[in-house]
C-alpha positions as CSV (number, residue, x, y, z in Angstrom):
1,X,188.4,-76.7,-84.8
2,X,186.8,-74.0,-82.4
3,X,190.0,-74.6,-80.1
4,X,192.1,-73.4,-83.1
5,X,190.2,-70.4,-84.1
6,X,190.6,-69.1,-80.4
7,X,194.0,-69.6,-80.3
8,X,194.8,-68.1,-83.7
9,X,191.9,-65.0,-83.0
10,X,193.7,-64.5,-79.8
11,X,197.0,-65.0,-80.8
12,X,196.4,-62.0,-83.6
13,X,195.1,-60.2,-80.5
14,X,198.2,-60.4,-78.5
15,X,200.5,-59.6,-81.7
16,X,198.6,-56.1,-82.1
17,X,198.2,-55.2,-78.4
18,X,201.6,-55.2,-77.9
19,X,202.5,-52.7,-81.0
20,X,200.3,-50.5,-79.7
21,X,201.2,-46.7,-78.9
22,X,200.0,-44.1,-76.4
23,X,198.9,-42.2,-79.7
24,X,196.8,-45.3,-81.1
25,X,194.8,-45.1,-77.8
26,X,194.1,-41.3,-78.7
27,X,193.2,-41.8,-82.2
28,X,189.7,-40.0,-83.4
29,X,187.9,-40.8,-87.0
30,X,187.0,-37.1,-87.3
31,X,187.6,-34.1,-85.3
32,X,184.2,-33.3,-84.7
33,X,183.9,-36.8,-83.2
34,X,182.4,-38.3,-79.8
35,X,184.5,-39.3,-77.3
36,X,185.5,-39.3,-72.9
37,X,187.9,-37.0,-72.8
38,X,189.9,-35.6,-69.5
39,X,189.5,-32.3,-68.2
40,X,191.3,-29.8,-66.0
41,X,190.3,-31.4,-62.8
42,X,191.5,-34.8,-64.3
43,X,188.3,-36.8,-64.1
44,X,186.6,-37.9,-67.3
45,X,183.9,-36.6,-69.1
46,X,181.9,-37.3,-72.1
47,X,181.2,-34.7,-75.0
């Protein structure tokens, strides 16, 4: 039973990873939201 609830959790895993887009990746609840975002000098910085 806990062989079959891995392979279905990670089969749903693999059938949404694959439709994702760039945009999904970029997606914020609210614009006033925490997040790592990249600046001029391209490293990565937290708000």
């Amino acid at each position: 039973m806990l062989r079959w609830q891995f392979d279905l959790t990670w089969s749903l895993f693999e059938f949404h990873l694959e439709r994702l887009a760039p945009d999904d990746f970029l997606w914020e609840p609210a614009t006033h939201s925490w997040t790592v975002r990249q600046g001029a000098d391209g490293a990565w910085a937290p708000d």
